[in-house]
N, CA, C and O atoms as a GROMACS GRO file, in nm:
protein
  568
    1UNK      N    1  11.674 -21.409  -9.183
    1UNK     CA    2  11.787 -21.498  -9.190
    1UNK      C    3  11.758 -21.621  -9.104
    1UNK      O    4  11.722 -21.609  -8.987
    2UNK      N    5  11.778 -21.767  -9.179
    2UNK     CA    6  11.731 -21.834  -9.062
    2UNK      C    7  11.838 -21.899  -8.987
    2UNK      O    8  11.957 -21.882  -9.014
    3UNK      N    9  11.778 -22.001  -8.857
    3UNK     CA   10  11.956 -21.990  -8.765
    3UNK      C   11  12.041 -22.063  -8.805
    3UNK      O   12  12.125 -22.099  -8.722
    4UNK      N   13  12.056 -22.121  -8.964
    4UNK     CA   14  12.203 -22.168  -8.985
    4UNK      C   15  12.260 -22.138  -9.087
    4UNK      O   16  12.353 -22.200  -9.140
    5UNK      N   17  12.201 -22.027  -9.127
    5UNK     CA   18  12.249 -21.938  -9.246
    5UNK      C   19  12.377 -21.811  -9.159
    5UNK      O   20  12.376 -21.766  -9.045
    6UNK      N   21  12.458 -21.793  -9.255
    6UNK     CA   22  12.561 -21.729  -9.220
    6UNK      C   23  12.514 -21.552  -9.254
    6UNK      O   24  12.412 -21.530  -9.319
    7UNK      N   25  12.592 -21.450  -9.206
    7UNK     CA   26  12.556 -21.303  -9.311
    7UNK      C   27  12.679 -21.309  -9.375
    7UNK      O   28  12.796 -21.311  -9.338
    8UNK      N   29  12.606 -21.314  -9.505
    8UNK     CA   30  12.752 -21.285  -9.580
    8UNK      C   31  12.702 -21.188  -9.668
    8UNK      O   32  12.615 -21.171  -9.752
    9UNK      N   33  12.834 -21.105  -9.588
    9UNK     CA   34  12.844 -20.941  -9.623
    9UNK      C   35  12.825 -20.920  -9.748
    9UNK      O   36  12.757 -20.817  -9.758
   10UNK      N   37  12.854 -20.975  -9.879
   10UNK     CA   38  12.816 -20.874  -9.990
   10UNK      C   39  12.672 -20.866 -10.038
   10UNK      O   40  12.627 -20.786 -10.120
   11UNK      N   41  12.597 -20.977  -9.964
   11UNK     CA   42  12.443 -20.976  -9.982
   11UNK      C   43  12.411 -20.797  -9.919
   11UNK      O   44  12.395 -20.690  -9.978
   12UNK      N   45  12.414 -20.836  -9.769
   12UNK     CA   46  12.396 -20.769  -9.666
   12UNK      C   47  12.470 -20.574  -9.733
   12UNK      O   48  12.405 -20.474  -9.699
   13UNK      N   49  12.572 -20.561  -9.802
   13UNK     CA   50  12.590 -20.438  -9.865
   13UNK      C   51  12.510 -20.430  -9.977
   13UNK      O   52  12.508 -20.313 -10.016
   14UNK      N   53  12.437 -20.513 -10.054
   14UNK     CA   54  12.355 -20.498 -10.097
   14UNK      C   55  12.244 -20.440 -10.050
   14UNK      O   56  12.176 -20.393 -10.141
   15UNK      N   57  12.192 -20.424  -9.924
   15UNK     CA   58  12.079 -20.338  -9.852
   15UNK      C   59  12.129 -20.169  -9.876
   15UNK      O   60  12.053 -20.076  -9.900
   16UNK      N   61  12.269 -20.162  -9.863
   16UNK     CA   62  12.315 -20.017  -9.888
   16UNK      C   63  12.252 -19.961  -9.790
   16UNK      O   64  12.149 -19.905  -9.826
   17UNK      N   65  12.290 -19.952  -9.613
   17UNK     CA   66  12.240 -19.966  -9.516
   17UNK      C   67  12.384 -19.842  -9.442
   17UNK      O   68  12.489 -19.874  -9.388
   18UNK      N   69  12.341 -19.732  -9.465
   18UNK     CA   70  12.490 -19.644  -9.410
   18UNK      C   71  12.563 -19.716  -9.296
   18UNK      O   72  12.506 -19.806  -9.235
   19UNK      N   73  12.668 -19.684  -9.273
   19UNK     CA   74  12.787 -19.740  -9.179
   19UNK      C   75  12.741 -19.663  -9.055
   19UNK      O   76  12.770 -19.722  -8.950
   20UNK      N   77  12.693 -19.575  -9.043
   20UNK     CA   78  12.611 -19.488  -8.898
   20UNK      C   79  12.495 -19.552  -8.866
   20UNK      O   80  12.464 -19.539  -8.748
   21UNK      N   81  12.389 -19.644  -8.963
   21UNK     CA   82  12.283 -19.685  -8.904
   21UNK      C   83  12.278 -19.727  -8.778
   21UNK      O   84  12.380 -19.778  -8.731
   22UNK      N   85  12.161 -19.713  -8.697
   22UNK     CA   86  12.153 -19.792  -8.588
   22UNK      C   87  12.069 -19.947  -8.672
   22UNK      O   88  11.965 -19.961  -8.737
   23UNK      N   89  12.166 -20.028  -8.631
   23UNK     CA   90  12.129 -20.158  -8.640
   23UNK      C   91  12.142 -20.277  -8.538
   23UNK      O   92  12.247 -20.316  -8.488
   24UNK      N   93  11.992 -20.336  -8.511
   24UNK     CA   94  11.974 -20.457  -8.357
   24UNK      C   95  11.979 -20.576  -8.469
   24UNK      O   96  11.937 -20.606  -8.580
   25UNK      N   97  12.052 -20.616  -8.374
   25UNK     CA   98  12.122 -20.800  -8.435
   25UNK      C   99  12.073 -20.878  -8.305
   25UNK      O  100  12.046 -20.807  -8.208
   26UNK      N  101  12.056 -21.023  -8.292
   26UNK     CA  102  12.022 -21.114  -8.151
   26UNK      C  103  12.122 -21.193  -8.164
   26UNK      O  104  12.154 -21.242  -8.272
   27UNK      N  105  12.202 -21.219  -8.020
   27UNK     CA  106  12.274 -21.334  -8.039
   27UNK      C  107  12.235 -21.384  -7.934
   27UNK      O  108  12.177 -21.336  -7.837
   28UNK      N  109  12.290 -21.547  -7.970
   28UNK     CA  110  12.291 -21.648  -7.908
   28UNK      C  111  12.104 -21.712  -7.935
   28UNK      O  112  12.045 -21.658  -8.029
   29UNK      N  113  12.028 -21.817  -7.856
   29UNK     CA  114  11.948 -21.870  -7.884
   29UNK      C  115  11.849 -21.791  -7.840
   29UNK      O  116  11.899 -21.705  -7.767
   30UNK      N  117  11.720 -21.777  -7.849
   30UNK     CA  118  11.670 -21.838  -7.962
   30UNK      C  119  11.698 -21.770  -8.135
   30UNK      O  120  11.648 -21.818  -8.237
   31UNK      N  121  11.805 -21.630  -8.129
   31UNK     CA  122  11.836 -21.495  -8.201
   31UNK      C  123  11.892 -21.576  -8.317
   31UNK      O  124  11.939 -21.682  -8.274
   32UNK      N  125  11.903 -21.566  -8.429
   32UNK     CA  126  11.993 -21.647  -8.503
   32UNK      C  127  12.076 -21.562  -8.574
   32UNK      O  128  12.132 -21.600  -8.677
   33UNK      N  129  12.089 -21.447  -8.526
   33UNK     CA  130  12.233 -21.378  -8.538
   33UNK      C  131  12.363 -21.386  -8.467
   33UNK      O  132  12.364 -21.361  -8.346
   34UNK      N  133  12.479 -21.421  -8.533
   34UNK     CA  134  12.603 -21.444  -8.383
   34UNK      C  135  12.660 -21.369  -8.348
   34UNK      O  136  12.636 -21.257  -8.394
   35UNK      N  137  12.738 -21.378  -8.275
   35UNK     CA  138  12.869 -21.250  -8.234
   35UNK      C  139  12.977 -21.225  -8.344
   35UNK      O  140  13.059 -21.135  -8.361
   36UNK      N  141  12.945 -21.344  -8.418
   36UNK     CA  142  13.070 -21.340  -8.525
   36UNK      C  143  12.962 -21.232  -8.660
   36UNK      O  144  13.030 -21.148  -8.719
   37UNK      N  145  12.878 -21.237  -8.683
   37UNK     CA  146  12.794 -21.154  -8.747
   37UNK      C  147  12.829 -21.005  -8.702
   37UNK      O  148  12.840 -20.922  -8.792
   38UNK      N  149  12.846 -20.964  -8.575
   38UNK     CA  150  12.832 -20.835  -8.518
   38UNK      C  151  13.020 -20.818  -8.580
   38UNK      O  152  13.065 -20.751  -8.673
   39UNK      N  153  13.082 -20.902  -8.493
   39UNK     CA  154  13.246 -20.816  -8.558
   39UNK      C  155  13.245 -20.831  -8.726
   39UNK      O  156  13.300 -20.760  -8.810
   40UNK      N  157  13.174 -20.932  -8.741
   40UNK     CA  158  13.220 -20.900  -8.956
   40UNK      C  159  13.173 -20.787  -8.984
   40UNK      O  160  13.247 -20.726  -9.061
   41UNK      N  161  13.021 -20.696  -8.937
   41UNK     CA  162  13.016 -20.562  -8.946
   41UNK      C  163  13.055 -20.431  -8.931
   41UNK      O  164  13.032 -20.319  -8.977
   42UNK      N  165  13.145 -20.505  -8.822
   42UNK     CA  166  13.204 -20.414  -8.738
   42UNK      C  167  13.359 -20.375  -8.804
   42UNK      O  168  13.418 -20.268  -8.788
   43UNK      N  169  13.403 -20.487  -8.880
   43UNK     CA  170  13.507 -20.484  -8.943
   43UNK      C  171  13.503 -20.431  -9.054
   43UNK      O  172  13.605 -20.370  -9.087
   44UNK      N  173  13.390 -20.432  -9.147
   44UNK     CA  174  13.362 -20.364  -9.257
   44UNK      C  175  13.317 -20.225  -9.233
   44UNK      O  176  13.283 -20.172  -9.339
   45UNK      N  177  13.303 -20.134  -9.110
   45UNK     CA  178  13.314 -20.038  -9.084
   45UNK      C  179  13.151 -20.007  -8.994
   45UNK      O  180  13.137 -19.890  -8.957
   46UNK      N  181  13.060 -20.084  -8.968
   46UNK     CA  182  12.976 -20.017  -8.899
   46UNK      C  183  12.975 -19.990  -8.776
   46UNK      O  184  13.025 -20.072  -8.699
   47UNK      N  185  12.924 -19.877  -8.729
   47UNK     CA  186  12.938 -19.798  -8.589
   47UNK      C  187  12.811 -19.785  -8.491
   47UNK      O  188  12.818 -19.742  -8.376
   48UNK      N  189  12.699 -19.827  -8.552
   48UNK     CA  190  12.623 -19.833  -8.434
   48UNK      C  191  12.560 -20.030  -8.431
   48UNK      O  192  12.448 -20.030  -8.482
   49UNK      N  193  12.576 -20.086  -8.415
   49UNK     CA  194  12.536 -20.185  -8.376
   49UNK      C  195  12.472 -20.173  -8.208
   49UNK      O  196  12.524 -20.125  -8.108
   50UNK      N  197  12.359 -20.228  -8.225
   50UNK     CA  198  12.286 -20.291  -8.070
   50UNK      C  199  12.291 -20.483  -8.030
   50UNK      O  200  12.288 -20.553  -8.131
   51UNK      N  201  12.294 -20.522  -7.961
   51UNK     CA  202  12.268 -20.619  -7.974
   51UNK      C  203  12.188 -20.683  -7.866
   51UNK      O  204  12.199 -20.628  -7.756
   52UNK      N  205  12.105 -20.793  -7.874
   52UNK     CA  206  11.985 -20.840  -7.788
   52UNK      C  207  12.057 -20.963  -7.754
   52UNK      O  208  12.090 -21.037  -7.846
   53UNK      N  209  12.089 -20.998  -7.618
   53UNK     CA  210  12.124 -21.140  -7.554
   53UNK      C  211  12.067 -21.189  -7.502
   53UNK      O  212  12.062 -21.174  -7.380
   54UNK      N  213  12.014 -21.251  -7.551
   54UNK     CA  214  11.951 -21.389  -7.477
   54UNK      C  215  11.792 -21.329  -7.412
   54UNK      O  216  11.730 -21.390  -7.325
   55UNK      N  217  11.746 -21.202  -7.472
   55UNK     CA  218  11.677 -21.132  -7.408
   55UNK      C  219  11.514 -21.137  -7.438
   55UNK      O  220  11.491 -21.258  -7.424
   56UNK      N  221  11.412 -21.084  -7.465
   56UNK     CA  222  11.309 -21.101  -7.499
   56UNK      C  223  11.284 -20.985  -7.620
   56UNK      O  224  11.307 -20.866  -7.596
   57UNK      N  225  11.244 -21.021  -7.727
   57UNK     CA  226  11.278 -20.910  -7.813
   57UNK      C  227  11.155 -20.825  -7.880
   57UNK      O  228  11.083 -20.868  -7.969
   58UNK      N  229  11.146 -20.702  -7.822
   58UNK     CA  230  11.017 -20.635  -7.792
   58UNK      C  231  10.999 -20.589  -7.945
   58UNK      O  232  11.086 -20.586  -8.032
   59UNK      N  233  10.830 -20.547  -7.957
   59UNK     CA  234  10.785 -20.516  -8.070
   59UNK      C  235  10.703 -20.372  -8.031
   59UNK      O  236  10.629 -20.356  -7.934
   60UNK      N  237  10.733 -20.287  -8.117
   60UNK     CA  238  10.647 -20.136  -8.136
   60UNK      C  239  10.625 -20.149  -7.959
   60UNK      O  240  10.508 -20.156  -7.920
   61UNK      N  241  10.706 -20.150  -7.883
   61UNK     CA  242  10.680 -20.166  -7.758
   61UNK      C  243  10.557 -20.214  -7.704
   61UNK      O  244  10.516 -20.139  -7.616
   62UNK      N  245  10.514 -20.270  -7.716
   62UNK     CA  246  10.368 -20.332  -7.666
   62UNK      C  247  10.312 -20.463  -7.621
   62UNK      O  248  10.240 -20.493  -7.525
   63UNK      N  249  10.361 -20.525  -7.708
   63UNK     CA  250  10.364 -20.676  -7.624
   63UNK      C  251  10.523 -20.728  -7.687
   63UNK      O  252  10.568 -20.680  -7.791
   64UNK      N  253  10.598 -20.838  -7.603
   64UNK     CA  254  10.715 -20.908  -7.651
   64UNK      C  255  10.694 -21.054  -7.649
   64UNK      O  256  10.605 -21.126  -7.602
   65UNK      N  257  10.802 -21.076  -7.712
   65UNK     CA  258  10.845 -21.261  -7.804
   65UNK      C  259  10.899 -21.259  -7.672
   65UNK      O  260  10.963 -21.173  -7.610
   66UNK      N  261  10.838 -21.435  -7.626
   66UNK     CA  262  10.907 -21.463  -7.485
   66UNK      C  263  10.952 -21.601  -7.627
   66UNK      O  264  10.927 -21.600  -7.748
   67UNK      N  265  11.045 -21.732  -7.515
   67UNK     CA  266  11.123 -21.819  -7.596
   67UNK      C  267  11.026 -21.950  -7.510
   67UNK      O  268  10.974 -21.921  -7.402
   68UNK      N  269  11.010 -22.081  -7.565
   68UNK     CA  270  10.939 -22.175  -7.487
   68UNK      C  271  11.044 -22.158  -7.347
   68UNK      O  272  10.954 -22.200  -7.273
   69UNK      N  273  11.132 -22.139  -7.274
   69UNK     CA  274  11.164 -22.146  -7.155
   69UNK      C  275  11.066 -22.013  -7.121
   69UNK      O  276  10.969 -22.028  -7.047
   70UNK      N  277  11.090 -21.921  -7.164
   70UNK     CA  278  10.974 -21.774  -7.076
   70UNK      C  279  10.864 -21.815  -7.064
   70UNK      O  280  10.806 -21.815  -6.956
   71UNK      N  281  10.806 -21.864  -7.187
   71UNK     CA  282  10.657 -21.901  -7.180
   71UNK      C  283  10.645 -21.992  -7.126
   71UNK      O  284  10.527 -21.978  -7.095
   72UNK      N  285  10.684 -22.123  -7.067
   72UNK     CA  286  10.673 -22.208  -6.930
   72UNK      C  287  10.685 -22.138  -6.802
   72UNK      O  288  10.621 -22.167  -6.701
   73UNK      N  289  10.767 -22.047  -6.811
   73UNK     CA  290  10.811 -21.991  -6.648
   73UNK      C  291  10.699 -21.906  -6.645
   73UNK      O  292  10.664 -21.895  -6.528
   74UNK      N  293  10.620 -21.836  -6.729
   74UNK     CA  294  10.523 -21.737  -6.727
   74UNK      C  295  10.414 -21.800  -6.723
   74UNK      O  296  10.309 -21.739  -6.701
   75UNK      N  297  10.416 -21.949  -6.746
   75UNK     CA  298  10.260 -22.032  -6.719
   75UNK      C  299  10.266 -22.040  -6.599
   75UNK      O  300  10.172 -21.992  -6.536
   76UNK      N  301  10.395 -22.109  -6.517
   76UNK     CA  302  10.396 -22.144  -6.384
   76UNK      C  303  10.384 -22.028  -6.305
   76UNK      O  304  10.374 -22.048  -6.184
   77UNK      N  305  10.383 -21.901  -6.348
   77UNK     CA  306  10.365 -21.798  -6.260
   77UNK      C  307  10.209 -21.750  -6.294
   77UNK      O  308  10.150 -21.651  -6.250
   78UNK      N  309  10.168 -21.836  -6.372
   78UNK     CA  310   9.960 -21.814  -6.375
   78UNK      C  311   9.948 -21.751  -6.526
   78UNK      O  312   9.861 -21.796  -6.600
   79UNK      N  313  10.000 -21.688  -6.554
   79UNK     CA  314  10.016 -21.664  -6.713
   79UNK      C  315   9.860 -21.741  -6.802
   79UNK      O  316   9.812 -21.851  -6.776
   80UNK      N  317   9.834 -21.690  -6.855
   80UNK     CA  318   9.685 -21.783  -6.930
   80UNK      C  319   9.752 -21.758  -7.081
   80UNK      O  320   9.807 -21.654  -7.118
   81UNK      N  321   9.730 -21.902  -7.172
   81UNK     CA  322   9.767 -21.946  -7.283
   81UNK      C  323   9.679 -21.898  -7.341
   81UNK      O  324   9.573 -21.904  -7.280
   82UNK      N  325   9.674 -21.822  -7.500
   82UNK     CA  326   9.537 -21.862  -7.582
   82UNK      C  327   9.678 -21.884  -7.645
   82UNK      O  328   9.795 -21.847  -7.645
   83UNK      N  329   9.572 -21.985  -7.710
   83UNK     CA  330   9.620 -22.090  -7.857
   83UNK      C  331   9.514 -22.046  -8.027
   83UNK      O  332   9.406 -22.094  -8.061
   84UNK      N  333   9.558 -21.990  -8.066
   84UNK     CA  334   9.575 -21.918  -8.193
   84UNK      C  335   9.533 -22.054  -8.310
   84UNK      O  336   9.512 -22.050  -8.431
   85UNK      N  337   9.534 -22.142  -8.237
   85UNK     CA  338   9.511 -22.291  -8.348
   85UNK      C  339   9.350 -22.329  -8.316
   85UNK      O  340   9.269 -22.389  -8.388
   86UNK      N  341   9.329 -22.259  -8.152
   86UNK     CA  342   9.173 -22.286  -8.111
   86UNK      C  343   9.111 -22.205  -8.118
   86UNK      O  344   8.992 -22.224  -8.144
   87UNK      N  345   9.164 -22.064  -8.098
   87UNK     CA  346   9.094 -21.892  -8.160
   87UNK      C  347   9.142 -21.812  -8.268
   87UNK      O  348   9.190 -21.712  -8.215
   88UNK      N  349   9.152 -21.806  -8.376
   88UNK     CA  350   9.234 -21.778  -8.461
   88UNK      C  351   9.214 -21.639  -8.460
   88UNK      O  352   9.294 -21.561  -8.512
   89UNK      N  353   9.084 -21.597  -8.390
   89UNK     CA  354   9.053 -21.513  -8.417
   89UNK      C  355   9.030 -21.395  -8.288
   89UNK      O  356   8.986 -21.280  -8.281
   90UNK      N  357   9.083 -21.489  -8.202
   90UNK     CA  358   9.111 -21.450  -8.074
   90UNK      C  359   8.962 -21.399  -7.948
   90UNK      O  360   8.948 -21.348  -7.837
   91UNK      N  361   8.864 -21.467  -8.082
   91UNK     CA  362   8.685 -21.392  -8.038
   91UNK      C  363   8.657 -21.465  -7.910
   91UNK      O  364   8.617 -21.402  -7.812
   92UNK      N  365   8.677 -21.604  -7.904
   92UNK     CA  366   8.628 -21.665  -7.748
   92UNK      C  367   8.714 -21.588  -7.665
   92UNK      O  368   8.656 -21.512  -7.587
   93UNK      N  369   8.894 -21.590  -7.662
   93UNK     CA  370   8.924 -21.555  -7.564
   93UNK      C  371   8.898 -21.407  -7.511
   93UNK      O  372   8.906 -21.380  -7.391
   94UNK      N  373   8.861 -21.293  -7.628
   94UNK     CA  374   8.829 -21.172  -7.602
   94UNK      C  375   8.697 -21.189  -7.516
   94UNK      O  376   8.692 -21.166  -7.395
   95UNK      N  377   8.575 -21.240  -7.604
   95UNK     CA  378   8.442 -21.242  -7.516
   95UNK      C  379   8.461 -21.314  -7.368
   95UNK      O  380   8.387 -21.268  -7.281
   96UNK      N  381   8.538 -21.406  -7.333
   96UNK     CA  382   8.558 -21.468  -7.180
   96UNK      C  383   8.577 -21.400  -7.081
   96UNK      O  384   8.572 -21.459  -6.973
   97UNK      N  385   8.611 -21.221  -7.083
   97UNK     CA  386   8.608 -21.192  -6.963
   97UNK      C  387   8.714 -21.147  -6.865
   97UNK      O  388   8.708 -21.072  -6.767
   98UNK      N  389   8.837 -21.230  -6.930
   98UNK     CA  390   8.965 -21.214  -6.880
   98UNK      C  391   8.990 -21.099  -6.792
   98UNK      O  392   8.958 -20.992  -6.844
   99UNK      N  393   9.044 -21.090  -6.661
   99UNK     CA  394   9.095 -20.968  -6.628
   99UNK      C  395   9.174 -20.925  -6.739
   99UNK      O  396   9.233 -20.995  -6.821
  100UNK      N  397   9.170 -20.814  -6.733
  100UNK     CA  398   9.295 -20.731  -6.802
  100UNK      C  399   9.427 -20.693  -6.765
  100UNK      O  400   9.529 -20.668  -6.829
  101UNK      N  401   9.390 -20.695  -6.617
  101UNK     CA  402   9.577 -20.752  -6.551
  101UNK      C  403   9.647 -20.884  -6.521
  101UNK      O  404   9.728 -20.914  -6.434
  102UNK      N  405   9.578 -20.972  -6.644
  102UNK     CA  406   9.623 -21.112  -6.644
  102UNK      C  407   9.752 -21.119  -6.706
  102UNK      O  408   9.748 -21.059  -6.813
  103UNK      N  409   9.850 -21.162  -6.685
  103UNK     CA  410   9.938 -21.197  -6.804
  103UNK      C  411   9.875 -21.332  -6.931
  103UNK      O  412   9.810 -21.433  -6.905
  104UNK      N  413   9.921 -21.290  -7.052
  104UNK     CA  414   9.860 -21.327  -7.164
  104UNK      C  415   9.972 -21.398  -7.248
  104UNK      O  416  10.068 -21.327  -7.277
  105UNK      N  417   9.974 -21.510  -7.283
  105UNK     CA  418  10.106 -21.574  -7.410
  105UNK      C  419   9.967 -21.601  -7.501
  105UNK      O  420   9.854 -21.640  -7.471
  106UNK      N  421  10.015 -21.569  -7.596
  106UNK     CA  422   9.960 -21.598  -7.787
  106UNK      C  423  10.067 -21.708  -7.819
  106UNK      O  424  10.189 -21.700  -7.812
  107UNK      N  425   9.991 -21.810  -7.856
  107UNK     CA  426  10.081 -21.901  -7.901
  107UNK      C  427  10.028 -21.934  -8.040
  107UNK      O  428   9.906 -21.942  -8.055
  108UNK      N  429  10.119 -21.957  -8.152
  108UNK     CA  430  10.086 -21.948  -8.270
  108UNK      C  431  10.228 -22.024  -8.346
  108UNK      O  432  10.344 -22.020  -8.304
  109UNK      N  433  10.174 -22.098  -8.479
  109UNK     CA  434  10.281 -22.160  -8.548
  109UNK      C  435  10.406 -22.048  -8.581
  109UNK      O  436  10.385 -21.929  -8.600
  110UNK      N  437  10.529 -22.108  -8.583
  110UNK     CA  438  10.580 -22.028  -8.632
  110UNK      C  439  10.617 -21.978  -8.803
  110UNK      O  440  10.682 -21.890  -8.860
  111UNK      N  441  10.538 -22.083  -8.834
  111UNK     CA  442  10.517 -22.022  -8.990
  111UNK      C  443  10.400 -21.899  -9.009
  111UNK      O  444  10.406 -21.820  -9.103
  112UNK      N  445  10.325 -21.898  -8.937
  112UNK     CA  446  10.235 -21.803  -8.923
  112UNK      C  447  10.279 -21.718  -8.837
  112UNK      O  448  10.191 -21.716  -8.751
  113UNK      N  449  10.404 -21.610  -8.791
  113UNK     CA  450  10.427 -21.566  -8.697
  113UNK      C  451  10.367 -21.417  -8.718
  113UNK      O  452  10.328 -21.341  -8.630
  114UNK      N  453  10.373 -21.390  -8.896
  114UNK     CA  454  10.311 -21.206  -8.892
  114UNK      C  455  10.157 -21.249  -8.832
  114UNK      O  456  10.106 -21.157  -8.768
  115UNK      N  457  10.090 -21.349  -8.841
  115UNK     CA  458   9.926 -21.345  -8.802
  115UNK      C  459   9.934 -21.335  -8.639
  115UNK      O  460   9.860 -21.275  -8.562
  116UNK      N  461  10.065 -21.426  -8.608
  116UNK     CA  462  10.029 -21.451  -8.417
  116UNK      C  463  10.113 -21.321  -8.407
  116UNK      O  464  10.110 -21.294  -8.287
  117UNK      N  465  10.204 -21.204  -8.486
  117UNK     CA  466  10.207 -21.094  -8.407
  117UNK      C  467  10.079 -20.993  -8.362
  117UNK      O  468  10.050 -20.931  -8.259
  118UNK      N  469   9.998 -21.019  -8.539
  118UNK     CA  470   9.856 -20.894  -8.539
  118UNK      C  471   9.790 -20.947  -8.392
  118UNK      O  472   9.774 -20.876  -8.293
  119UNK      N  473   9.758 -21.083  -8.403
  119UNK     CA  474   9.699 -21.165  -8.249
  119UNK      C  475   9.718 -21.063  -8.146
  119UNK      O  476   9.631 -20.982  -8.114
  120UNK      N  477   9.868 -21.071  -8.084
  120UNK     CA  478   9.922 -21.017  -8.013
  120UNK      C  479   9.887 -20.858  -8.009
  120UNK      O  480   9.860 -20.798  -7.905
  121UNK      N  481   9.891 -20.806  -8.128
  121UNK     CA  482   9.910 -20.686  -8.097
  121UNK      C  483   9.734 -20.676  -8.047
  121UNK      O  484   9.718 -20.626  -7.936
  122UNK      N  485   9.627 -20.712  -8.108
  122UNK     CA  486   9.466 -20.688  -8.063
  122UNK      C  487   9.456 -20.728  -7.961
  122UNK      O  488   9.359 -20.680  -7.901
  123UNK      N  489   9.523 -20.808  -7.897
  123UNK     CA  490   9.508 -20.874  -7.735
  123UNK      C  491   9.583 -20.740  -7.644
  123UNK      O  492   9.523 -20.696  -7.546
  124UNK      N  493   9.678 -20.700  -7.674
  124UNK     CA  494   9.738 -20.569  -7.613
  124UNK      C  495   9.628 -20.430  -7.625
  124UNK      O  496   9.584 -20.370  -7.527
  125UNK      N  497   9.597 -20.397  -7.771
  125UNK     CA  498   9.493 -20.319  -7.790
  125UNK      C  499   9.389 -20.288  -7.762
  125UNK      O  500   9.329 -20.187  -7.798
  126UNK      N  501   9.338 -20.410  -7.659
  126UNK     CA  502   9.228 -20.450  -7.628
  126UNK      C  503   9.250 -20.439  -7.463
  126UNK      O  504   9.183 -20.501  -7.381
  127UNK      N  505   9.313 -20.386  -7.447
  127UNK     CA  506   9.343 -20.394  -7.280
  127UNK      C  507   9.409 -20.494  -7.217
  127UNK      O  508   9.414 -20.486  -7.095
  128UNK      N  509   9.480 -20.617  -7.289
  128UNK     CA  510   9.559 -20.657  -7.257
  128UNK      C  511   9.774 -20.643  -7.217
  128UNK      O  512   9.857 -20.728  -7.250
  129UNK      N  513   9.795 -20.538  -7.157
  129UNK     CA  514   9.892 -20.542  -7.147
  129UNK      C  515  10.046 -20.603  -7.111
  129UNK      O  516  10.165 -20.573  -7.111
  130UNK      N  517   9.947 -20.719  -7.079
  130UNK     CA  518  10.100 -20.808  -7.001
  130UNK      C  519  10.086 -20.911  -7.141
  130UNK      O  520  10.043 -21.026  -7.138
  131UNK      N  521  10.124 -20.852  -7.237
  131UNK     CA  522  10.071 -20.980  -7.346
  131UNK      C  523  10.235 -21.022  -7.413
  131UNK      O  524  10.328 -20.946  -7.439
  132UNK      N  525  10.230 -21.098  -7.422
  132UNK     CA  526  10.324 -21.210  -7.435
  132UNK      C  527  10.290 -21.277  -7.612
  132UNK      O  528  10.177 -21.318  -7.642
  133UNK      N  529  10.414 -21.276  -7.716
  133UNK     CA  530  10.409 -21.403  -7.804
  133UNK      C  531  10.500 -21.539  -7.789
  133UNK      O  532  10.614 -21.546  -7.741
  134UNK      N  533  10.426 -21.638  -7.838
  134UNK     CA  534  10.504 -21.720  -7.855
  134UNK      C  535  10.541 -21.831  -7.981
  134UNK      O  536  10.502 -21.946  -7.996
  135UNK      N  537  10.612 -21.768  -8.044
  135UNK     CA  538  10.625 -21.861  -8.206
  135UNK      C  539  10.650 -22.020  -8.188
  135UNK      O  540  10.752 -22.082  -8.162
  136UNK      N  541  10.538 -22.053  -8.207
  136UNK     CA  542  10.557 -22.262  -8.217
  136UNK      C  543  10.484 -22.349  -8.145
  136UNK      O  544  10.370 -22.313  -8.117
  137UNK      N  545  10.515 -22.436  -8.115
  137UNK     CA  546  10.402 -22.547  -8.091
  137UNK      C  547  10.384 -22.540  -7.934
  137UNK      O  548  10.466 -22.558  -7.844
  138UNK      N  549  10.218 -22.500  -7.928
  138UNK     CA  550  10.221 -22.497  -7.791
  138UNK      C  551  10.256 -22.623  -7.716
  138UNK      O  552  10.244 -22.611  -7.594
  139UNK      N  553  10.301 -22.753  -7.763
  139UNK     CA  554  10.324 -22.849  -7.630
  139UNK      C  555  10.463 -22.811  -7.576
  139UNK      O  556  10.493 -22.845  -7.461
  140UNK      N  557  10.566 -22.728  -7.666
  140UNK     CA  558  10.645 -22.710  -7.617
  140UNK      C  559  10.667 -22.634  -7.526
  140UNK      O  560  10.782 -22.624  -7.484
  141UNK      N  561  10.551 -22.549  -7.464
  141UNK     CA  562  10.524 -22.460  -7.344
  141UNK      C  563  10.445 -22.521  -7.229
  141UNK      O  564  10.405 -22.459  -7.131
  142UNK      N  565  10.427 -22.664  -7.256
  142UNK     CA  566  10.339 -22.709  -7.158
  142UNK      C  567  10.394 -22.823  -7.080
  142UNK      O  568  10.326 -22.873  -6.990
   0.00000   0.00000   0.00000
């Protein structure tokens, strides 16, 4: 859904998604789900809703989506960038050596975000654990 599209519910019952599911919605920025999304579900009868604020929103637990404010605050705290536009393939920054208790941001277009997750996830796989994504243009982290 993108962030200025509304949910409108008879799409969304179209998933045929039980009223018990556990279902995670994001609100507020960068999430483009709202609060008003969570009560229209809530009104049509669903019972488990989660919701993510303003938070960092983790994947298969292993590395998480920081927002360009995390990924600046995580440079200024020493954080090392690879840029996904200069390694696509992530081979220089793997062969360089990196500690492995470095913190790590993947920065990658966000039209390409399933490629900068796989990124992410081989940089974690690889002994990178403090690994970090970041969907979009790296100047906006710099």
């Amino acid at each position: 859904m993108g962030a200025n599209q509304q949910l409108l519910y008879p799409e969304f019952e179209k998933l045929n998604i039980a009223k018990d599911a556990e279902i995670f919605l994001g609100i507020g920025r960068p999430c483009p789900m709202s609060i008003n999304n969570i009560k229209q579900l809530k009104e049509k009868g669903y019972t488990n809703l989660k919701a993510f604020v303003k938070g960092p929103v983790f994947f298969e637990k292993n590395y998480f989506e920081v927002t360009a404010k995390g990924a600046r605050k995580s440079v200024g705290n020493g954080a090392l960038v690879v840029s996904l536009k200069e390694d696509p393939d992530l081979s220089r920054f793997l062969a360089s050596s990196i500690e492995k208790n470095k913190a790590v941001i993947v920065v990658g277009e966000k039209a390409n975000a399933k490629a900068n997750y796989a990124a992410a996830a081989k940089a974690y796989n690889t002994g990178y654990k403090k690994t970090a994504i970041f969907n979009g243009d790296i100047a906006e982290i710099q």
